[in-house]
C-alpha positions, -999 to 999 in steps of 0.1 A, spaced: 120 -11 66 134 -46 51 118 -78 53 140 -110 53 127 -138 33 139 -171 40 167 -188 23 137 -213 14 105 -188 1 90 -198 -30 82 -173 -53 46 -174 -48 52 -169 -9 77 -138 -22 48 -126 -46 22 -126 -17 44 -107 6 48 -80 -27 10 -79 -32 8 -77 8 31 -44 6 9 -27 -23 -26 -36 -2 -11 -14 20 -2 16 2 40 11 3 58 7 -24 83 -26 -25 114 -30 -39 130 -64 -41 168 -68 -44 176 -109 -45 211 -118 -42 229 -152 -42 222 -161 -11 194 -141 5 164 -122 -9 147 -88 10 123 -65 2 128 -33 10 97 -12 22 93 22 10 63 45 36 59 57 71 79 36 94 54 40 120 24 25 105 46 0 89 58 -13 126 19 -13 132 13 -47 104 22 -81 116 46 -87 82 68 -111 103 36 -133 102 31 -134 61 45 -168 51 87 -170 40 89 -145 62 125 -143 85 124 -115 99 115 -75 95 139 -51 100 140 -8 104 166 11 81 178 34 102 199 57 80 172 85 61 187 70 27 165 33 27 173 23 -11 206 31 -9 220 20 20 242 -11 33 215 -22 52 191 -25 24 219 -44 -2 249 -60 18 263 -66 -23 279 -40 -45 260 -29 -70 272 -36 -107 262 -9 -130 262 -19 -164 265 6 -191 260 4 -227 255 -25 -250 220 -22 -265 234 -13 -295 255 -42 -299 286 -43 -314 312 -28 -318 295 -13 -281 307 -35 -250 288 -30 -220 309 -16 -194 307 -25 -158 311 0 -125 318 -15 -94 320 -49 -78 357 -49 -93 354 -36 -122 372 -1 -132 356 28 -153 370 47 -169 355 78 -183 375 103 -204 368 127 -234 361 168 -233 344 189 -218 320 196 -242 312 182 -278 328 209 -303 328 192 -336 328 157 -350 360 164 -362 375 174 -328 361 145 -311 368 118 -335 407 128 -328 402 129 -291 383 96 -288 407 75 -311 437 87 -285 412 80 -255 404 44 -265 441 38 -274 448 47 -239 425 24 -226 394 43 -217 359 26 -218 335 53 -217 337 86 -238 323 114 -221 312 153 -239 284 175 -233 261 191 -249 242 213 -230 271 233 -206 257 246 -175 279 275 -175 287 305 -149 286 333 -176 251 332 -198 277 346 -227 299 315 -224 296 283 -251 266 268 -241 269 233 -260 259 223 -293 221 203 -280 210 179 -301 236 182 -330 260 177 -304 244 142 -293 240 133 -324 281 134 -330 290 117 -292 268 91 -301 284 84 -332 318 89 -323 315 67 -294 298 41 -308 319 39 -340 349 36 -315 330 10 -295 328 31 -263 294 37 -245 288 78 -241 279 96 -206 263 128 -211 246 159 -188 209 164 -188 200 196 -170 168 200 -176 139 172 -172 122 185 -208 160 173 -218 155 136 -205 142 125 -238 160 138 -262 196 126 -243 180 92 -237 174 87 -274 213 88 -277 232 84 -247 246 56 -231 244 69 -196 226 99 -183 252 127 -161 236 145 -131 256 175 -126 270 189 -94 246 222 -100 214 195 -108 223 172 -78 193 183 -57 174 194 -88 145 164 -77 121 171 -104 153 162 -123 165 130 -106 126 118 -102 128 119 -140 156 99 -148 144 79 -122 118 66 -140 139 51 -172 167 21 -164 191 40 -182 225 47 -160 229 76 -141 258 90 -131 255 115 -101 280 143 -92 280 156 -54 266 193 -53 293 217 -46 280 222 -9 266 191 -8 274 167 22 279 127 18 244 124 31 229 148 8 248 130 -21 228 94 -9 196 114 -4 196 126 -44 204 92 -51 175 78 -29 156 97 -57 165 83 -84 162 45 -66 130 50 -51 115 61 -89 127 23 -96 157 27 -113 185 6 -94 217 22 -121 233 50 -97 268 59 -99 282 84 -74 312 106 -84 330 129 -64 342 156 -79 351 183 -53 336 204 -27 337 246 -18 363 251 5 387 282 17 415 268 -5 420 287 -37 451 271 -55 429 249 -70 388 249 -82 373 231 -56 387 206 -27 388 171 -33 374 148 -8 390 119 -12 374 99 24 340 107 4 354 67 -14 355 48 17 326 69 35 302 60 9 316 26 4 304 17 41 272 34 43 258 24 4 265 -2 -20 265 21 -47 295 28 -68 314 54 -70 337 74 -91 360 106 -87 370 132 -111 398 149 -105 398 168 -133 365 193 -118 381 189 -82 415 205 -89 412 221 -118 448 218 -126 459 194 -151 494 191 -130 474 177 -101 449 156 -122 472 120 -123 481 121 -85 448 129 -72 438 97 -99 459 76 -86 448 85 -50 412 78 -59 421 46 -74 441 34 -41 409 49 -20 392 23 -37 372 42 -62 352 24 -89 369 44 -118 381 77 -125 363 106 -144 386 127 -166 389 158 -193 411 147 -223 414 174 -252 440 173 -280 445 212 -278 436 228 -244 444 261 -255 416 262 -282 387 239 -264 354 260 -260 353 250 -224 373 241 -195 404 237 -215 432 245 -192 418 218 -171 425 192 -198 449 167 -202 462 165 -233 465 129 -251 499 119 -242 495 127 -206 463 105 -203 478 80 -221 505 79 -190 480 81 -164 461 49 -177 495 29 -176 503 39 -139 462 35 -130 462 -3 -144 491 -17 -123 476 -1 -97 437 -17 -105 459 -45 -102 471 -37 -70 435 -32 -60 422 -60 -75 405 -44 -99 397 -51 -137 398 -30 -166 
């Protein structure tokens, strides 16, 4: 349920109607925008209707959500959200904005192998104009036997490779013993498409501010995507970005199918941002830049993708990798198009 304040509430009137909400055992969440200010209303929509809220003072109206998702909805927020990552470390780190016009763009490898490794990859990622630097360091890997990620040492070195490079770091947690730990040195917090319905997981970061990142499940439908984020919003933390990064289907020239309308569906259900990588969806780096490009022109908040300065040796998903040069041409063809879009960089 939302309640409508009036353009003219004080915030005592606002802070009464918030106390009102709690007396009754729901849980409020106030968004306040430019021009109007609601309160969304987290419990049983029947006993809700029941109270005479219309009556508490400032007061405009009370409306039902009617989509399952309440938090993240359109009808909740009518604004993009801005996701701001980064920045409480100060310089050299700027914070990075997602969404609301502003383009991410998140590149780096698949997983953190060495400082050494990563230092060269990150100095040709910024050079190309990326503002995130992405690695993990726990791999949630098909094959028990595969390279499972380097854990904390592996932190350790995105954090300071990043941050000497003035790039904010995105990293998966998979595990909500692991929430922590990656908190201590990450910049943004990545929900893998195996972890996207893992709620113990999302309740977790849920309860820090720190950004999240959220993947769409591999089965997962649009609406299933929303509903994981609706965990993470209702914990009280407001810094979700979606990313679509490719669904199961009966195609098998490529890993997994990109869904492309997944931009614009979201967009007009939830003011969330959203991302895609292409890099996960095809798994071909032929395909990567025109399926980027796409994204971009879908009206995607920013592009996620693998850089590695030699695919052949990477620990993991190396032949989906772009290697330096070929990112460095992707960026130049995806800023005249931001421009295009109206998007900065």
């Amino acid at each position: 349920m939302i309640i409508v304040l009036r353009p003219d509430s004080t915030e005592a009137q606002i802070a009464h109607v918030l106390d009102r909400i709690r007396e009754l055992g729901f849980r409020p969440h106030l968004s306040q925008g430019e021009k109007r200010t609601i309160i969304g209303v987290i419990g049983e929509e029947d006993k809700l209707r029941a109270e005479p809220l219309s009556a508490l003072p400032g007061v405009e109206q009370v409306l039902p959500i009617l989509k399952p998702f309440k938090l993240a909805s359109r009808e909740f927020r009518r604004d993009e959200t801005v996701v701001t990552v980064g920045g409480e470390c100060g310089p050299p780190v700027k914070p990075v904005r997602i969404g609301g016009g502003s383009l991410a763009l998140i590149a780096g490898p698949c997983a953190v192998e060495s400082a050494e490794v990563l230092e060269t990859i990150a100095s040709h990622v910024k050079a190309a104009g990326a503002n995130l630097l992405r690695g993990g360091a726990f791999k949630p890997r098909t094959s028990p036997y595969s390279f499972q990620g380097l854990g904390e040492a592996g932190l350790k070195i995105l954090a300071e490779v990043g941050h000497r490079h003035g790039l904010p770091v995105v990293t998966e947690v998979m595990d909500p013993r692991q929430v922590d730990m990656v908190f201590r040195y990450a910049d943004m917090f990545q929900i893998g498409a195996r972890n996207m319905q893992n709620f113990d997981l999302l309740r977790e970061v849920g309860q820090t501010r720190k950004p999240v990142l959220l993947k769409r499940g591999l089965s997962a439908t649009v609406k299933d995507l929303l509903m994981s984020a609706e965990y993470i919003l209702s914990e009280g933390n407001p810094n979700v970005v979606l990313c679509e990064r490719g669904v199961r289907s009966f195609e098998d020239s490529t890993r997994n199918m990109l869904d492309l309308s997944a931009v614009p569906n979201v967009k007009g259900q939830s003011h969330l941002p959203i991302i895609v990588d292409p890099s996960h969806a095809t798994g071909r780096p032929d395909l990567i830049p025109a399926m980027a490009r796409a994204a971009i022109a879908a009206g995607a908040d920013g592009v996620h993708v693998e850089v590695h300065s030699c695919p052949e040796k990477a620990l993991s998903d190396g032949p989906q990798a772009l290697l330096p040069a070929q990112y460095a041409a992707l960026t130049r063809d995806l800023r005249r198009l931001a421009e295009l879009m109206g998007k900065t960089m």
